[in-house]
MITIVEX-122924 format. One record per residue (C-alpha): x, y, z. Coordinates in steps of 0.001 Angstrom, whole numbers. Layout:
N
         u         v         w
         X         Y         Z
...
***
This chain:
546
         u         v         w
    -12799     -2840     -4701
    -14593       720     -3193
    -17511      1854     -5394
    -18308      5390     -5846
    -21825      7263     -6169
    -21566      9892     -8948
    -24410     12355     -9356
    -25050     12049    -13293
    -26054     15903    -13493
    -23424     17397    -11396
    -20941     15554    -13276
    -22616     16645    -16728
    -22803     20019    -15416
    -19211     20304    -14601
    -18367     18668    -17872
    -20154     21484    -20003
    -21539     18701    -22492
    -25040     16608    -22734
    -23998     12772    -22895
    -26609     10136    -23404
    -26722      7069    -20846
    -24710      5086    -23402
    -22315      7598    -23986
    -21364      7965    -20666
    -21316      4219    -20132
    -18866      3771    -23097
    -16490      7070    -22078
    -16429      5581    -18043
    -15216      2020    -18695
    -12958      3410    -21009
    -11356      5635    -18625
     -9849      2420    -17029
    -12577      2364    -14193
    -15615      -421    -14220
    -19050       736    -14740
    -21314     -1456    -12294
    -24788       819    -13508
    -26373      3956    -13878
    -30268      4451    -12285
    -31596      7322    -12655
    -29437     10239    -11845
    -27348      8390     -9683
    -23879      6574    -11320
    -22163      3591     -9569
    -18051      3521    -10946
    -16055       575     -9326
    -12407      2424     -8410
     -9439       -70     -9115
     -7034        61     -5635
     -4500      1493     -7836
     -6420      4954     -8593
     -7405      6300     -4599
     -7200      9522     -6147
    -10705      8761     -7584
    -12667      7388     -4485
    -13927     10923     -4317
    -16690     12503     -6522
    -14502     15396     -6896
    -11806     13526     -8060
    -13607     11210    -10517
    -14731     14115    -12241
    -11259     15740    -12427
    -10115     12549    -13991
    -13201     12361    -16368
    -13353     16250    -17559
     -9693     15745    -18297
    -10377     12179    -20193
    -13307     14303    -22283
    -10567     16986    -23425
    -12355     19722    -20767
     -9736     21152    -18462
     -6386     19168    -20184
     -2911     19199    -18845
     -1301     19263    -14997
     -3624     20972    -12704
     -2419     23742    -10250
     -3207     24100     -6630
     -2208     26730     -5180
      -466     26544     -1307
      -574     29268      1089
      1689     29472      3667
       171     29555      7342
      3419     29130      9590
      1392     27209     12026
      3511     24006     13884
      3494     20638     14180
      5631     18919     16782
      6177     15481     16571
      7961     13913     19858
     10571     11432     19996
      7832      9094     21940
      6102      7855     18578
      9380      6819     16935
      8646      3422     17756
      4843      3646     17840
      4271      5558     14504
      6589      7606     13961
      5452      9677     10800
      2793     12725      9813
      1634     15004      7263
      -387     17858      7953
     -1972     20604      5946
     -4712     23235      7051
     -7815     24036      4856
     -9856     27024      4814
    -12832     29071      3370
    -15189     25285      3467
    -18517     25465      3029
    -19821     22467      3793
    -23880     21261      3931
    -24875     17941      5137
    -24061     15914      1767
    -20550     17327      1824
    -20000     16299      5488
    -21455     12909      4110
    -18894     13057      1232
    -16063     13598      3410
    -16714     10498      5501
    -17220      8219      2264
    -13864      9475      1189
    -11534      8737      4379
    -13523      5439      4794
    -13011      4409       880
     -9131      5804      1180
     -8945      3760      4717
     -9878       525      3310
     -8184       865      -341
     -4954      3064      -207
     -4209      3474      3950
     -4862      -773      3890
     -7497      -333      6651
     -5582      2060      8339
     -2234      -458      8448
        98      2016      6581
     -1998      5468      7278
     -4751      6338      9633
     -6633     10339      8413
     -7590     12916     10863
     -9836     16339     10253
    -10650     18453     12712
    -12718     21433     12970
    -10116     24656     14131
    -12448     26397     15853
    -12313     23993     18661
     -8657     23919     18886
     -5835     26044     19594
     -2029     25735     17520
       608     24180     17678
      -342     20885     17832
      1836     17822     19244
      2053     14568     18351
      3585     12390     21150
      2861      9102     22738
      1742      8497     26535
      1378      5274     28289
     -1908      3839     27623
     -2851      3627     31231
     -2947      7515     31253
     -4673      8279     28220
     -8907      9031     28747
    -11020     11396     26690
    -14581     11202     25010
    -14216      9418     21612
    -16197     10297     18805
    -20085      9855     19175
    -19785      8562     22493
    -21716     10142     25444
    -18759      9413     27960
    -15084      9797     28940
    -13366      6150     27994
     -9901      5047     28867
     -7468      3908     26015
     -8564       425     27121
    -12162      1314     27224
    -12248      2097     23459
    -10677      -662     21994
    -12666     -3194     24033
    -16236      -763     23905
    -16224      1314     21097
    -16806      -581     17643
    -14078      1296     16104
    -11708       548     18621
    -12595     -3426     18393
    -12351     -3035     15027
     -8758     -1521     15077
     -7151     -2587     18409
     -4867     -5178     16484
     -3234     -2269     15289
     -1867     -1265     18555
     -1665     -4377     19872
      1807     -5498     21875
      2252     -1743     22585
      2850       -51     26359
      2536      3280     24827
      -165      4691     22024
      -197      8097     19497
     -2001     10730     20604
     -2240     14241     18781
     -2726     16688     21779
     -3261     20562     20835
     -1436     23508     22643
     -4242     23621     25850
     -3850     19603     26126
     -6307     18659     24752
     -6517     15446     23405
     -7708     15290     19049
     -7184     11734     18587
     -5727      8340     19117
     -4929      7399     15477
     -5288      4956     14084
     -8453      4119     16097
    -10721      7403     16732
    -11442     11093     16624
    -12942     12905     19926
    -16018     13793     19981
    -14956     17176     21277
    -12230     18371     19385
    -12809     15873     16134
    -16202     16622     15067
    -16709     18551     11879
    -20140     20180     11401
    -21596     22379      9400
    -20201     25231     10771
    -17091     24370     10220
    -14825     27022      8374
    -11110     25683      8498
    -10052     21831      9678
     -6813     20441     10460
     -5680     17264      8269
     -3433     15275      9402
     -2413     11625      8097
       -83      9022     10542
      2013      6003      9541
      5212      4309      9499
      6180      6030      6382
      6767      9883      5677
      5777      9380      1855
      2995      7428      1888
      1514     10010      4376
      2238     12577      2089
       451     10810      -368
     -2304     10498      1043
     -2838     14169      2421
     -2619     15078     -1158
     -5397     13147     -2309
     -7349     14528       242
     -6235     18259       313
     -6902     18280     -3570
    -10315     17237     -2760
    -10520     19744      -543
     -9477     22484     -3372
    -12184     21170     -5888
    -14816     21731     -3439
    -13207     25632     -3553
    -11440     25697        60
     -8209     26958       -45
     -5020     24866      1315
     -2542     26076      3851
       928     24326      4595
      2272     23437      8011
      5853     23152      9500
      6371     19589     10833
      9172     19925     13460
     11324     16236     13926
     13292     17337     16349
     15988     20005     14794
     14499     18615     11403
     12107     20765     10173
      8867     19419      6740
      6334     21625      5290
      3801     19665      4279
      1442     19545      1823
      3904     19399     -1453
      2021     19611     -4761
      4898     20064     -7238
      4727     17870     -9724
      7399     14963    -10903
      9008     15004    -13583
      9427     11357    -14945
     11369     10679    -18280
      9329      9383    -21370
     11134      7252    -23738
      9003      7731    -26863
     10417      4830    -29333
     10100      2351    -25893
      6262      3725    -25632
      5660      3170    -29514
      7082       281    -29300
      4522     -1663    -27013
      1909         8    -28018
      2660     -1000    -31741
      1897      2797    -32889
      3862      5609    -34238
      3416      8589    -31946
      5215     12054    -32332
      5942     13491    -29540
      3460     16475    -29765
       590     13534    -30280
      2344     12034    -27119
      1700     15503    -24732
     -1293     15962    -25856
     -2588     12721    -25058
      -637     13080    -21562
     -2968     16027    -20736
     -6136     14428    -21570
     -5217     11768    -18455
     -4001     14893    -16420
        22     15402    -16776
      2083     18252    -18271
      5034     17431    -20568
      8375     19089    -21400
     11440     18250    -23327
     10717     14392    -23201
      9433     14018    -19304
      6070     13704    -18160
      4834     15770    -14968
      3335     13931    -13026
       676     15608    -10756
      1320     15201     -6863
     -2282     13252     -6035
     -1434     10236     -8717
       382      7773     -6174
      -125      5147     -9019
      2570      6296    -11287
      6007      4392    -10322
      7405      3859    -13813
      6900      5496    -17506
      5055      1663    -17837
      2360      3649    -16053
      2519      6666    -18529
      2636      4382    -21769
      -863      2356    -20416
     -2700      5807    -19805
     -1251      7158    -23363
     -3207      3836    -24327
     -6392      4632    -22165
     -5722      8386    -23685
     -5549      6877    -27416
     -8748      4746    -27069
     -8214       938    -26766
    -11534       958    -29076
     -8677      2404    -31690
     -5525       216    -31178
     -5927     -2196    -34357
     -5446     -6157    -33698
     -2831     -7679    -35554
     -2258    -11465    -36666
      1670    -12554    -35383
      3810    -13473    -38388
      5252    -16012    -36805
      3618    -19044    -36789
      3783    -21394    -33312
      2644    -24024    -30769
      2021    -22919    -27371
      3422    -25179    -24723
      3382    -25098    -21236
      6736    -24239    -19550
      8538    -27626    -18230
      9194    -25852    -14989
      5795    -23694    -15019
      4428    -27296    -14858
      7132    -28344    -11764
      6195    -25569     -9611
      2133    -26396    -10483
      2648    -29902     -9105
      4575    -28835     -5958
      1451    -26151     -5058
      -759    -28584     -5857
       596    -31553     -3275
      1209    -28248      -563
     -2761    -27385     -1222
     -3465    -31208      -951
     -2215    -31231      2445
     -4397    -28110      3784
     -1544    -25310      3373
     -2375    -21610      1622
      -859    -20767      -824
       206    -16659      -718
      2040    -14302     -3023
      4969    -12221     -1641
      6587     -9773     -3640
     10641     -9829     -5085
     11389     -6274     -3287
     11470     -6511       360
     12715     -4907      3420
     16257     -5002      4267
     16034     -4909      7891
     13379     -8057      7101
     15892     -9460      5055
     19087     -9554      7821
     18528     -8119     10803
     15007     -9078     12229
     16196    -12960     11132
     19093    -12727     12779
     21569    -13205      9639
     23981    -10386      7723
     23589    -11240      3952
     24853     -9224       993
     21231     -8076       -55
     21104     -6120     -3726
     19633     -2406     -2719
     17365      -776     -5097
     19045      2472     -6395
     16330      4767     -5963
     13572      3234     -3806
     10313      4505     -3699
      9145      3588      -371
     11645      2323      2728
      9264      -637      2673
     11036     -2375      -337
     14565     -1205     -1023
     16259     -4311     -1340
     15301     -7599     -4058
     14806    -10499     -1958
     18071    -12856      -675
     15612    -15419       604
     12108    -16495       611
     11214    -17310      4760
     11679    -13500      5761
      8614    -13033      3166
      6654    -15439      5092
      7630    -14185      8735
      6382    -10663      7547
      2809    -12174      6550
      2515    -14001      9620
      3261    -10764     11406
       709     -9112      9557
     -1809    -11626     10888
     -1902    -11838     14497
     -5206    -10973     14605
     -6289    -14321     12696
     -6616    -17458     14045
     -4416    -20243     14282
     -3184    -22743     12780
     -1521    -20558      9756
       332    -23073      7513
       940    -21420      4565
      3722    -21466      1693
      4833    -19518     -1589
      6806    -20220     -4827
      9058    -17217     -5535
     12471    -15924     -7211
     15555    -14873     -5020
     18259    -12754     -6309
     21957    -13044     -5390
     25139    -11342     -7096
     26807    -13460     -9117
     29936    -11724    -11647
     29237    -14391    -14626
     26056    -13098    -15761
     24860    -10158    -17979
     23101     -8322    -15334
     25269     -9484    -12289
     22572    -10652    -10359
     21512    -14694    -10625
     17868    -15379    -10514
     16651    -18817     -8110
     13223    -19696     -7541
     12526    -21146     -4013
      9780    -23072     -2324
      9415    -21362      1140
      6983    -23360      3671
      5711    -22435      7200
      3630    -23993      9837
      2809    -21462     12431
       328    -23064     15340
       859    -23899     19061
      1914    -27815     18349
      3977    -27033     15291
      7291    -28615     15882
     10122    -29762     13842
      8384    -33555     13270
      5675    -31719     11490
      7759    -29644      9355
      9343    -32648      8333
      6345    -34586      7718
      5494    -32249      4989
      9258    -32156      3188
      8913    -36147      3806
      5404    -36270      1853
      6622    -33665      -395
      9979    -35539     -1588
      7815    -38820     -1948
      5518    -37363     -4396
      7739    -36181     -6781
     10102    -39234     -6285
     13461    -37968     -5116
     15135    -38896     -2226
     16969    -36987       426
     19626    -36752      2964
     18927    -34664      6217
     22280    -33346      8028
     22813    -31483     11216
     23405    -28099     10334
     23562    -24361     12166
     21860    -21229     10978
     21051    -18193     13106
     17192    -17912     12183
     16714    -21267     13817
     16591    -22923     17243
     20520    -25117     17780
     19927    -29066     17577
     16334    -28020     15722
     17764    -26950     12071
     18813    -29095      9701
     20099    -29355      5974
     18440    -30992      3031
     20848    -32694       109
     19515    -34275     -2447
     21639    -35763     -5445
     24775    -34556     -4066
     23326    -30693     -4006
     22511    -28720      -956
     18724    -27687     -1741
     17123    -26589      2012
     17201    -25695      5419
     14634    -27033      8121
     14139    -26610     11288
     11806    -24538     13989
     12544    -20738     14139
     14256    -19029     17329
     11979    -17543     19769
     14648    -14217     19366
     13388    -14397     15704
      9735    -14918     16456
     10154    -12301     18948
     11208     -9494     16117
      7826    -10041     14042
      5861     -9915     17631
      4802    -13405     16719
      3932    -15285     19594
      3201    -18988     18470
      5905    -21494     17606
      6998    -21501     13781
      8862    -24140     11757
     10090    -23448      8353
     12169    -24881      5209
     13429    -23084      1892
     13903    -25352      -681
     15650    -24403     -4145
     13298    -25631     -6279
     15857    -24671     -9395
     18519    -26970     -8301
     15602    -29565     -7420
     14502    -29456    -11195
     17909    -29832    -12606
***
């Protein structure tokens, strides 16, 4: 987790209050961030990944004056508008095909700030943008470039320009095998004929994202008065997200924010958006796990100590907290608002004796023989990606879609476990091979007989991903897997799209269908960009128990 240096004055100072070393130790952890020390005038605060809004020392102390009852309730920004222009080509659609942009003005910035600024898109790089995976950040100083700016995509053989503290022109190929941020990132560009380039109205080139600024256009010093922001990804919200963070960083340093129209062809954005959302609070839910009796005047004012407004039973939530996804999220800070320190233990009056789960214990002995034989164990989530889910396996499945999504990423609840697997493998090109690894999850498929409509399965989902992985090693590990827990099987030719004809097979066991084996078609492999041989089986581990 990213650890932040606070200065213990400046953050007294802005807090209006004298705190003793103590004090402040006690008030941080209880915030819900971990307190690694304080020496001298300098505090170290460990950020959990799900709070990027405080990687910043400006936005700690937002958080923390609020916490302290100093500057309560939803904070304002305002947003001028500039009527400056993005244009974003059809060329990145497949290359990265998203940005948000915003404009900031009237900065004053000294050496530490400059400082501050890199420590910020570093710590929001490696935590929120997952090291620059699902966002890369670009500033740039305006007075080295001229409006509107473009973001298209050229083929890489045509692409050159100075990258950032470099003394000479580089190709696109140049950088990621020379430059140490280009090493560092070329996996992320990797399998591509074309790369993202933002390009400014004279042509000249700002940066290759998500790899690196240049050194001409991209350098912000001292002198700099207004910068460009933009942030570029593979989804419009999360880099809206993340502009926010940064552009209210921005504002707390004094600078002033300016919107810009993002043109997507005939569809025209205005990014930044910092109107809050307004999230419904059920008070008698929020008492009710947190054992208390709250009215709902105690209730807003403990939402403004952690930063929201409230109004007629919904919180606001302020545009910079990506962490808040369900009123769960606005009962646990009511909690950190409250004081854990205050919430009173209780003995149960119900008296009984623990026990592990019978099938807690199955699904322990069947990770256990998979770990045995040298496989990882990983943990994929139940949402998932419906184009994962059907189309990039080859198969059309009734998936159950989310009714109001909050990222394209995960819209649907999983059908089936391998897809899961196939998208971590594809995440990992850059490691080395062999990758055998499995997971123990739940499915979810429609089924009219139950309350909810939806029937719950849990699945074993194994996959051997190497350059001599074949179906005879697949089967080796269902073989050593069956023996151990003493069942025997039945292995049947069988056809499913996802797999390679004459190399899939299906698994019955006591008269019940449980799995499909086999060794994945290269058309599959070919959809994740994977480009070593992978053999796979799903096995129902629910019907295996019964």
């Amino acid at each position: 987790m990213p650890t932040i240096k606070l200065n213990k004055q400046v953050l007294l100072k802005k807090l209006g209050k004298k705190l003793s070393d103590d004090e402040l130790k006690d008030r941080i952890s209880y915030l819900g961030t971990d307190l690694e020390s304080i020496e001298g005038d300098q505090i170290n605060v460990e950020i959990f990944p799900d709070r990027p809004d405080m990687l910043s020392e400006q936005g700690f102390g937002r958080a923390f004056n609020s916490f302290m009852g100093k500057d309560v309730g939803l904070k304002k920004y305002k947003v001028h508008d500039s009527g400056e222009k993005v244009i974003i080509d059809k060329s990145v659609k497949k290359v990265r095909p998203y940005t948000a942009c915003a404009i900031v003005k009237n900065l004053h910035l000294t050496d530490e700030n400059i400082k501050e600024l890199i420590r910020i898109q570093e710590k929001l790089h490696a935590s929120f943008c997952r090291n620059r995976k699902r966002a890369a950040i670009g500033i740039y100083p305006m007075e080295k470039i001229k409006l509107p700016i473009y973001f298209k995509a050229l083929p890489r053989t045509k692409i050159k320009f100075r990258p950032l503290e470099s003394r000479q022109e580089m190709t696109a190929l140049q950088m990621l095998s020379r430059h140490k941020a280009g090493r560092e990132y070329a996996h992320l560009l990797e399998g591509l004929d074309e790369y993202p380039l933002f390009i400014d109205s004279t042509n000249q080139i700002l940066s290759m994202p998500p790899i690196i600024n240049s050194h001409l256009t991209g350098k912000v010093t001292e002198k700099t008065k207004e910068v460009f922001i933009e942030c570029s990804g593979f989804d419009f919200r999360v880099q809206s997200q993340c502009l926010n963070i940064l552009i209210t960083t921005f504002a707390d340093m004094g600078a002033e924010i300016y919107s810009m129209d993002l043109y997507y062809g005939a569809k025209k954005l205005t990014t930044p958006d910092l109107s809050s959302r307004k999230m419904k609070l059920d008070l008698k839910h929020a008492n009710k796990l947190l054992g208390l009796n709250l009215k709902e005047p105690q209730v807003k004012k403990l939402l403004g100590r952690m930063g929201y407004g409230y109004s007629k039973g919904k919180a606001l939530v302020p545009a910079y907290r990506v962490d808040v996804l369900h009123q769960v999220d606005l009962i646990e800070d009511i909690a950190i608002a409250y004081g854990y320190e205050n919430l009173e233990p209780e003995i149960p009056r119900i008296a009984t004796t623990a026990d592990e789960d019978k099938f807690e214990r199955f699904k322990n002995k069947i990770a256990n023989i998979l770990v045995g034989l040298g496989l990882m164990g990983v943990n994929t989530y139940h949402l998932a990606n419906k184009e994962h889910q059907t189309k990039k396996m080859g198969v059309e499945i009734d998936t159950i879609e989310l009714a109001n999504p909050t990222t394209k990423e995960y819209d649907v609840l999983r059908a089936w476990m391998i897809p899961s697997l196939m998208h971590v493998l594809g995440e990992n090109l850059h490691n080395e091979y062999p990758q055998n690894i499995f997971d123990i999850g739940t499915i979810f498929k429609r089924n009219k007989t139950t309350e909810t409509g939806v029937e719950e399965n849990d699945r074993l989902a194994v996959a051997l991903c190497g350059p001599d992985t074949d179906f005879t090693k697949i089967k080796q590990v269902l073989d050593y897997l069956f023996r151990c827990i003493d069942i025997k099987y039945e292995v049947e030719e069988a056809e499913h799209p996802s797999f390679i004809e004459g190399r899939v097979a299906r698994i019955t066991a006591k008269g019940k269908k449980v799995a499909y084996i086999g060794e994945i078609h290269p058309k599959i492999l070919q959809n994740w960009d994977i480009s070593m041989p992978v053999t796979a089986f799903e096995l129902n581990l629910s019907e295996l128990l019964d």
